[in-house]
C-alpha atoms as one frame of an Amber mdcrd trajectory, in Angstrom:
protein
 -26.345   1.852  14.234 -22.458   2.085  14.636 -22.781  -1.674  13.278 -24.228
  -1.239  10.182 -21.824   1.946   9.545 -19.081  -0.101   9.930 -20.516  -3.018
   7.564 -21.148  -0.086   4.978 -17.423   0.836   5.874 -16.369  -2.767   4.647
 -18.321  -4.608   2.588 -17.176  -8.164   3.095 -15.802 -10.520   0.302 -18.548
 -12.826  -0.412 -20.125 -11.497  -3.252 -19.199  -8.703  -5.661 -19.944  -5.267
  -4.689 -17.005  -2.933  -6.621 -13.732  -3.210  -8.405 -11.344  -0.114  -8.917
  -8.191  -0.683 -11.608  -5.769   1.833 -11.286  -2.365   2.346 -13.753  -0.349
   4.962 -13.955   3.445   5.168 -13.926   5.910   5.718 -11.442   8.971   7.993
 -12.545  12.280   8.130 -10.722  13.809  11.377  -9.778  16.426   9.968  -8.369
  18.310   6.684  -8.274  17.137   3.439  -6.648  17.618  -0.107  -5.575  15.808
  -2.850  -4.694  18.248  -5.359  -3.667  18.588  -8.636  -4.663  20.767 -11.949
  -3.231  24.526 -11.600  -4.042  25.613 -13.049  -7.062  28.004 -15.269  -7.867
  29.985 -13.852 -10.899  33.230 -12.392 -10.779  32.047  -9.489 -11.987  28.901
  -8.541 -10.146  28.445  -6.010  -7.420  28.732  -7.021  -4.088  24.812  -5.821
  -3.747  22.845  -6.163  -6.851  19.624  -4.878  -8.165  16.321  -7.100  -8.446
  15.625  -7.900 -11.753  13.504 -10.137 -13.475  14.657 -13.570 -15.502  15.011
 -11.794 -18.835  17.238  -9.215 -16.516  15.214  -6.201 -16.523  15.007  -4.165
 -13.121  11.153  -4.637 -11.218   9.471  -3.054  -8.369   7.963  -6.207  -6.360
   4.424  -5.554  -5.328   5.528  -6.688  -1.547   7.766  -3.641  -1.601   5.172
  -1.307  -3.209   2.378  -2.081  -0.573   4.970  -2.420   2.283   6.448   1.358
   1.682   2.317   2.393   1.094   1.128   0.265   3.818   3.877   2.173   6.241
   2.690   5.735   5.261  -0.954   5.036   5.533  -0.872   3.654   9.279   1.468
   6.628  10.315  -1.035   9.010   8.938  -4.238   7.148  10.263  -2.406   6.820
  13.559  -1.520   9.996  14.076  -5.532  10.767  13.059  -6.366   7.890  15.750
  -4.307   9.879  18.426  -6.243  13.106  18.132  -9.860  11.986  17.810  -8.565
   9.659  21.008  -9.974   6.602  19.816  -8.117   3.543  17.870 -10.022   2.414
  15.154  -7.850   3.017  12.409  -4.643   1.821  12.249  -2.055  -0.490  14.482
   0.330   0.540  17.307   3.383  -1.358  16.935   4.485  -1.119  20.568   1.326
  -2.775  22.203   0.592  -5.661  18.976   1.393  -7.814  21.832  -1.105  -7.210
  24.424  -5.283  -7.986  24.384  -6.108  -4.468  24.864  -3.829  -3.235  21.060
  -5.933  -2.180  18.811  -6.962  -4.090  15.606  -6.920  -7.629  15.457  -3.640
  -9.097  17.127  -3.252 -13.166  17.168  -4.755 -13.309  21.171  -7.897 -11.763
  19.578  -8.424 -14.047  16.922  -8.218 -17.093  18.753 -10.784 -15.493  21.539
 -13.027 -14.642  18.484 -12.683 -18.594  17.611 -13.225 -20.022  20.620 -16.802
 -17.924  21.291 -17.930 -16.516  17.720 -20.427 -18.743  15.893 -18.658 -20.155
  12.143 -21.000 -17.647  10.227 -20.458 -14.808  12.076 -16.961 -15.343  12.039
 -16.096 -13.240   9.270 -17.783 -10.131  10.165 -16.394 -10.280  13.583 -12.876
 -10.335  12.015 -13.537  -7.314  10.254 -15.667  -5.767  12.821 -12.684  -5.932
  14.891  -9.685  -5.076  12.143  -8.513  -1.429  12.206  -9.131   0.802   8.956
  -6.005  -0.379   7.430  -6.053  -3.871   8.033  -9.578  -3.837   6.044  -8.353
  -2.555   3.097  -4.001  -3.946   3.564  -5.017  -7.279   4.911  -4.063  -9.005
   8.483  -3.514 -12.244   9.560  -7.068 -13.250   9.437  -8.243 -11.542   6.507
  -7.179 -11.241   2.843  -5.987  -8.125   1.538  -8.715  -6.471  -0.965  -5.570
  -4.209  -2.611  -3.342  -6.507  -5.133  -0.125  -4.709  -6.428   1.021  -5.847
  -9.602   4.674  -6.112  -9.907   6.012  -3.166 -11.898   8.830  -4.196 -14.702
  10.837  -1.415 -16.221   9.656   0.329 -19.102  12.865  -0.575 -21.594  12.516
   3.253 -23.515  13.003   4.760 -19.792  16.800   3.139 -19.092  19.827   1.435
 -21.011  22.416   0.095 -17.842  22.387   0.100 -14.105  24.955   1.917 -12.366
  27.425   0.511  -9.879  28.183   2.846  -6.903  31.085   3.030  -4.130  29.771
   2.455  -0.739  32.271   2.414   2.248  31.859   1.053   6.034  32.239   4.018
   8.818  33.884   2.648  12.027  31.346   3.833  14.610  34.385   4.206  17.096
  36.682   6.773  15.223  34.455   7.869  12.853  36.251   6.844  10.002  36.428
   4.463   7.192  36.358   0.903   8.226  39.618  -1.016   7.295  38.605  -3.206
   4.398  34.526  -2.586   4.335  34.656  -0.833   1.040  32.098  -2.230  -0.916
  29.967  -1.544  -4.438  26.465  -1.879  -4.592  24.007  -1.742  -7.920  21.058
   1.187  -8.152  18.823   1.821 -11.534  19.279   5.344 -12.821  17.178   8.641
 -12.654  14.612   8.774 -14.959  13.356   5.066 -14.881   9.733   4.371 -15.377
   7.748   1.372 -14.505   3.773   1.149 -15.004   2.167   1.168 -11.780  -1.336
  -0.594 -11.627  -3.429  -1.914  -8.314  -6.924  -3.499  -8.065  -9.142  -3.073
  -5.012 -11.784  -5.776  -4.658 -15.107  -4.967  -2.585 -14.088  -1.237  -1.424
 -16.757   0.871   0.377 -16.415   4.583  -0.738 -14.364   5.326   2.832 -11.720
   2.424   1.775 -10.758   4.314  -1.591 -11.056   7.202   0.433  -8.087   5.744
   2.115  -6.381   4.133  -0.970  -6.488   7.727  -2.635  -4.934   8.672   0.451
  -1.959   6.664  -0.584  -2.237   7.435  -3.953  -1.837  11.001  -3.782   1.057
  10.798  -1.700   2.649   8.899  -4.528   1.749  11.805  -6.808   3.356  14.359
  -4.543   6.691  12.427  -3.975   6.130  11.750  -0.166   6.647   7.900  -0.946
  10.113   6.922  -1.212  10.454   3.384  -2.696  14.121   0.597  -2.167  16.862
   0.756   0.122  19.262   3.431   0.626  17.039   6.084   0.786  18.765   8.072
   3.619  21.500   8.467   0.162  19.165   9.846  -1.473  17.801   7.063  -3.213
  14.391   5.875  -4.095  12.677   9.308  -4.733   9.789   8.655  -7.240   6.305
  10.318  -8.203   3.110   8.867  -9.857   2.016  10.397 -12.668  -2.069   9.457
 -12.996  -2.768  11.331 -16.598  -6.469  12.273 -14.743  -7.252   8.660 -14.080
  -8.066   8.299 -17.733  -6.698   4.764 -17.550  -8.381   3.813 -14.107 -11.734
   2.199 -13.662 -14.631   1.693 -11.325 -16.892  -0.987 -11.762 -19.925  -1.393
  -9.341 -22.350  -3.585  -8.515 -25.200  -1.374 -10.275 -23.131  -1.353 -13.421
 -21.521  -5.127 -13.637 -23.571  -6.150 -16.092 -23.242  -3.183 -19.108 -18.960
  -3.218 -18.172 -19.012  -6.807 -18.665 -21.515  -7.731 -21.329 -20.882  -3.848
 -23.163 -18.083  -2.650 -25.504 -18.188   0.590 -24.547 -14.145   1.894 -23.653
 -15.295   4.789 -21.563 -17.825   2.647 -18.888 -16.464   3.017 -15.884 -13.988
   5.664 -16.402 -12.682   7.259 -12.677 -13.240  11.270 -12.748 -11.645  13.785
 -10.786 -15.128  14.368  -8.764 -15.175   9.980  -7.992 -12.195  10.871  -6.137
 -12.911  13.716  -4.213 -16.154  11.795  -3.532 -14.382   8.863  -1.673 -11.955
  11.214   0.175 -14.937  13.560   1.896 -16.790   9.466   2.647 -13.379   8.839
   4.291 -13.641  12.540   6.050 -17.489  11.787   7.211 -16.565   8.185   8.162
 -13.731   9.758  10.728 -16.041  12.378  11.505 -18.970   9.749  12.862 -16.661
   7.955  15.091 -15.374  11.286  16.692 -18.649  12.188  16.998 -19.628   8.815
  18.981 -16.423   9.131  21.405 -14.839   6.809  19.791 -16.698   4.099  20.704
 -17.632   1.416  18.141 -17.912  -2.452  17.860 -14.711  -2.234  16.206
């Protein structure tokens, strides 16, 4: 039984079974960076922003799903340590031993070595925590792709260059010669956000929403130097007008149709996927934790 939950958890990637496109846009509140290699010019910063060949400033996906990936195994982990069970996300301090949860390198080459070739991919999922289902692992692919997010060009005009000094961790002080200046884009920048999640069972978006709505609030801080007080952001979704949800049972009339509106996410789609997420934790509490998983 707790098998065939689990496969309706995570459909696997061999055929099509849904597709949700997300865009919004992600505005600034504060400054941020996103550093790049140190340039060469006379001129330049010391530590310059990331910007794209034409020279306008980007969010890379990597960094996107890195910040996302963070916050979503902190709060599934700290969900995982009072249901008592560890199904659902990674601990970082035992990745190294066969008992960690999730699927750790000394797992997968067990799962090789006894696993028959076309069983081999359910057993890797079987076997992946929540997070590495839907963020990806060593083993498997990751069903959420991040598009990199370039600037909108109405939203800025120039970077700013900021003073940043050394502090001698002796005295307390200013380090003798480890002033430095470093690049950061300025409040108020905007850059279209959009994701795609390939073959998500209702509890995955459950989980993506999870992320997303943390976005919305602000609880996401995106760059480097945020203990400055850079990189504080917020999503703004405009009611998921512009997402969409394509499923298996309507493929056919979103691809073959014209109609603008199939598809369209609604408020209730979401709070759908968050209470499957909600039941799906509430199952495996109610089983002791215990799963094939």
């Amino acid at each position: 039984m707790i098998v065939e939950q689990n496969k309706e958890w995570s459909p696997d990637m061999s055929r099509f079974t849904g597709r949700f496109h997300y865009r919004g846009v992600l505005v600034f509140e504060s400054a941020h960076r996103i550093g790049a290699e140190r340039s060469l010019a006379v001129d330049a910063p010391d530590t310059p922003i990331l910007r794209t060949v034409d020279g306008r400033p980007y969010l890379p996906g990597s960094s996107i799903k890195g910040a996302w990936r963070a916050y979503s195994e902190a709060i599934m982990r700290t969900i995982q340590a009072q249901q008592g069970h560890e199904l659902f996300a990674n601990d970082p301090l035992v990745q190294g031993t066969t008992n960690a949860p999730g699927l750790t390198d000394e797992k997968i080459r067990q799962l090789k070595k006894t696993v028959d070739e076309t069983k081999i991919d359910d057993e890797l999922r079987m076997q992946s925590t929540w997070v590495e289902r839907v963020f990806g692992n060593g083993a498997l692919a990751s069903k959420l792709l991040i598009k990199d997010a370039i600037i909108d060009p109405a939203s800025w005009l120039r970077s700013e260059i900021r003073d940043g000094v050394g502090i001698d961790r002796d005295s307390g002080r200013a380090g003798h010669g480890l002033k430095y200046q470093f690049e950061v884009v300025p409040a108020g920048a905007k850059f279209p956000f959009e994701f795609i999640v390939e073959n998500p069972s209702e509890m995955e978006l459950g989980l993506v929403m999870l992320g997303v709505h943390a976005f919305e609030r602000g609880d996401i801080l995106l760059g480097g130097a945020k203990s400055r007080g850079l990189g504080w952001c917020r999503l703004e979704s405009n009611g998921y007008q512009d997402c969409r949800y394509v499923g298996d049972e309507n493929l056919l009339d979103y691809l073959l149709g014209d109609d603008a509106d199939m598809g369209v996410v609604s408020a209730e789609m979401v709070q759908n996927w968050l209470k499957a997420l909600k039941a799906a934790i509430d199952i495996v509490a109610e089983t002791g934790g215990k799963s094939d998983a």
